[in-house]
Residue, then its C-alpha position, 0 to 999 in steps of 0.5 A: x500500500x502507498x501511504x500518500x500526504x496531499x498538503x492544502x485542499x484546495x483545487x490543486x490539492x483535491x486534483x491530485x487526490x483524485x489522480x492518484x485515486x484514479x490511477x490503475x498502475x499502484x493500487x491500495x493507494x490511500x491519501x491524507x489530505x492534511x490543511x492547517x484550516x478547519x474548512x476545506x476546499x482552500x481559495x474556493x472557499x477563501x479566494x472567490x468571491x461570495x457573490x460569484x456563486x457559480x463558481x463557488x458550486x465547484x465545492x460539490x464535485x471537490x467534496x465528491x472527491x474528498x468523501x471517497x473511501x480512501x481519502x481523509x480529510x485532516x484539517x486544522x493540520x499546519x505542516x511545517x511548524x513545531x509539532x509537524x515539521x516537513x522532516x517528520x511528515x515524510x516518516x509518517x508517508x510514503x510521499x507527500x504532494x505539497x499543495x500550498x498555494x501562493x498566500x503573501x502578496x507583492x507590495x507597491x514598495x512606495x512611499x506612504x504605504x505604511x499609512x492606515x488605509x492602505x491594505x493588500x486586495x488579498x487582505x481586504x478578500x479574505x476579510x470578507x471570505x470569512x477567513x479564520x486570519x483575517x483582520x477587521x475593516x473599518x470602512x466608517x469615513x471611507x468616501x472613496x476608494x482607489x484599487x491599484x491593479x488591473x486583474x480579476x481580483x482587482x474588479x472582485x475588490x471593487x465590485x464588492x465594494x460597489x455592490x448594494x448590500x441586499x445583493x450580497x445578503x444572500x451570499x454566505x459573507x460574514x456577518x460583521x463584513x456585510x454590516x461593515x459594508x451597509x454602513x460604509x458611505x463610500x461613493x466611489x471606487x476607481x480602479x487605476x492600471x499602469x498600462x492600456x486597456x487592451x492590456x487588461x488581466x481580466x477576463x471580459x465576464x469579469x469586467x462586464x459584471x461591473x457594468x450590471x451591478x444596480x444603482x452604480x454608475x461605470x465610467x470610462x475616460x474616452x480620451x485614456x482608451x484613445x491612448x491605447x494604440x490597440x483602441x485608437x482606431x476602433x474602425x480599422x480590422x487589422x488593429x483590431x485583429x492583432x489583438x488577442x480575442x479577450x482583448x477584443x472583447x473587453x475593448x468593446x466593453x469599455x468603448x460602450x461604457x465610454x460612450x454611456x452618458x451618467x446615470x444621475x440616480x446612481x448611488x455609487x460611481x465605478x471609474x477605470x481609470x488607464x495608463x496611471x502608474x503609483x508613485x505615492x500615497x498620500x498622507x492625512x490626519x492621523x496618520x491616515x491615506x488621504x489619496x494617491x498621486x499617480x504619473x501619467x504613463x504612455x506606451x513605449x512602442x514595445x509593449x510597455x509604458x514610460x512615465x511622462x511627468x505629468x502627475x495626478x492625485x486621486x481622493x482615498x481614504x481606502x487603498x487596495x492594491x492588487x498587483x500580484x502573489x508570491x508564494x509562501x512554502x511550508x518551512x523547510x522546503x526549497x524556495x525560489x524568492x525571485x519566482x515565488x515557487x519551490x524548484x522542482x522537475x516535473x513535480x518533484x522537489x529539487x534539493x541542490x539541484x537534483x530530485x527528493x524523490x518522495x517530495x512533490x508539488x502541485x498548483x501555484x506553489x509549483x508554478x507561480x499564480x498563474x492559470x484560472x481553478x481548472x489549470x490546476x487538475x493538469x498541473x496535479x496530473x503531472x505531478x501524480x505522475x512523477x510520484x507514480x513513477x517513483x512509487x516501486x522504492x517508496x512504497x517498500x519503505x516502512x512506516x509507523x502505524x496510522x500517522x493520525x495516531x502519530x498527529x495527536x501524539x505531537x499536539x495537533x487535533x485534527x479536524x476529520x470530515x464530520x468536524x467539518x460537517x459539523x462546521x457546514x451546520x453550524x454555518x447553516x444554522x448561523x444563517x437562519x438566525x440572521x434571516x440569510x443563508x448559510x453565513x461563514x463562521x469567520x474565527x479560529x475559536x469558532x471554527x474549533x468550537x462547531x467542529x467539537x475541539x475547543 
């Protein structure tokens, strides 16, 4: 029998659990898919939106694979800390798949970025994901927003904060972030990217969303979409041929927004703003963002921008930038800083260069953020792969006994799937309380409580 560790249950985790279920070449193949959370299911859960819930259905097939026979979900499970070190997880399997996702977030690196106000989008998501981590909001005296970035999560951020509240009563948000939200007397979000529109990371359902959302007024300067040599002619085919099909299209989004007159009975206004790079935050009382000066940017004719001089500032009292993730590896695992990944050849872990057959790695923290949830089941497959192909010595190898034994011998007290069924009740029964829906237990100690461990 292959005694195999899947760390994170996430997407990436789930799909390499289930590869390595489906495989016919090693049978009697049993997992453990260990999270440092209660909660599985990992950005699923944590990472997309509440109002996004189509996506967020992907739970079910992720949980079909999680209940199957020889699959055990062990939560509340933090590998590469004192009780569980990485050393200490390969004696207790065969081979373990770290699965770890990229958790820390690229900065800015301008002055002012210190000031109270100015927050990471990674921050701001899991705070209104219910993440166990995540610390509070005040959104009291926040008028208007700037959102630095031009990606999917940057039009998350901002249609969350543009979103009326009995639009998202319905979502599973936290309660204190849904309140933090209704009592917030923000106007205005602006979302600000250094480069052009057709240079854009979002995807055009993504964009169009803001276009939807009720009593919201989206704007476009038409004069910033003419400096995008892409958008400048939008009579001409060949230009509009050279671009990429999902720039073409969120082109034309922008374009008819740009050609909208104002709703005057919006109660919020959305601005995407373009070819606008950071270069401070701006200071104002009590040590609090005031604003963000920006320098006019302009394309250098190979595909990026140069500064201009020219600068503008834009009102905030509540900065979020979303400019990308590094990853962040259990201790004791190699890591490249420079590309936020652990060095690996086809999924197995490169110690010094050469393969610690035994060690694996799937999902963003074996090939940086990049890709949507589906990029990861070819991404585990590959990795499952490798692990197979090692599977003749690995699985000669002896082990103790059950490594759950082993787990609550250390101290840890993991989370087995009825805890976390109890936690999906407790949140159901939560929700009914509140008139809404299941709504997210948003805390450590309520989240061991309703899984039965306090």
């Amino acid at each position: 029998m292959l005694r195999v560790a899947v760390v994170g249950s996430g997407p990436s985790g789930v799909y390499a659990a289930q590869a390595l279920v489906q495989q016919r070449e090693v049978p009697g193949v049993r997992i453990d898919v260990l999270d440092r959370l209660p909660a599985p299911y990992g950005l699923v859960r944590y990472g997309v939106a509440p109002d996004h819930e189509k996506i967020k259905s992907l739970t079910g097939s992720l949980r079909s694979v999680l209940e199957d026979e020889r699959i055990r979900f062990l939560g509340n499970v933090e590998v590469g800390g004192e009780l569980l070190p990485t050393a200490r997880l390969l004696e207790l399997y065969h081979a373990v798949v770290y699965c770890v996702g990229a958790a820390r977030d690229r900065t800015l690196g301008l002055p002012g970025e210190e000031l109270a106000g100015v927050h990471s989008a990674t921050e701001f998501v899991s705070w209104y994901s219910g993440h166990p981590d995540a610390r509070p909001f005040d959104l009291a005296g926040v008028r208007s927003a700037v959102v630095v970035g031009a990606g999917n999560v940057a039009v998350d951020v901002t249609r969350i904060l543009a979103r009326g509240v009995p639009e998202l009563r319905p979502t599973d948000m936290p309660q204190a972030a849904l309140g933090a939200l209704a009592d917030s007397g923000l106007r205005t979000v602006t979302m600000v990217a250094r480069r052009g529109p057709s240079q854009g990371r979002f995807t055009t359902k993504e964009l169009r969303e803001l276009g939807t959302l009720a009593q919201v007024d989206t704007r476009v300067d038409p004069a910033e979409l003419a400096l995008d040599p892409a958008c400048a002619e939008p009579g001409d085919p060949a230009a509009a041929a050279a671009l990429p099909a999902v720039a073409r299209r969120n082109v034309e989004v922008l374009r008819g927004w740009a050609r909208a007159a104002p709703d005057p009975g919006a109660r919020r206004s959305i601005s995407l703003r373009f070819f606008l790079r950071p270069v401070e935050l701006l200071a104002g009382p009590r040590g609090r963002v005031r604003g963000v000066r920006f320098e006019r940017t302009a394309p250098d004719g190979r595909g990026g921008v140069r500064g201009t001089g020219a600068y503008e500032d834009l009102d905030a009292e509540l900065v979020l930038r979303s400019v990308g993730y590094l990853g962040v590896p259990p201790a004791g695992l190699p890591f490249d800083a420079v590309t936020g990944t652990v060095p690996h050849a086809a999924g197995r872990v490169l110690r010094a260069g050469r393969a610690s057959v035994g060690e694996y790695v799937a999902g963003w923290i074996k090939r940086g953020p990049t890709g949507v949830i589906g990029t990861n089941r070819p991404c585990a497959k590959e990795t499952v792969s490798s692990l197979l192909q090692d599977a003749g010595p690995l699985a000669r190898r002896e082990l103790p006994a059950d490594p759950l034994t082993a787990l609550r011998a250390a101290g840890l007290h993991p989370v087995e799937w009825p805890g976390w069924l109890a936690i999906e009740a407790a949140e159901a029964d939560l929700g009914r309380s509140l008139g809404r829906r299941s709504v997210k237990i948003p805390d450590w100690p309520g989240l061991r409580a309703a899984a039965g461990i306090a």
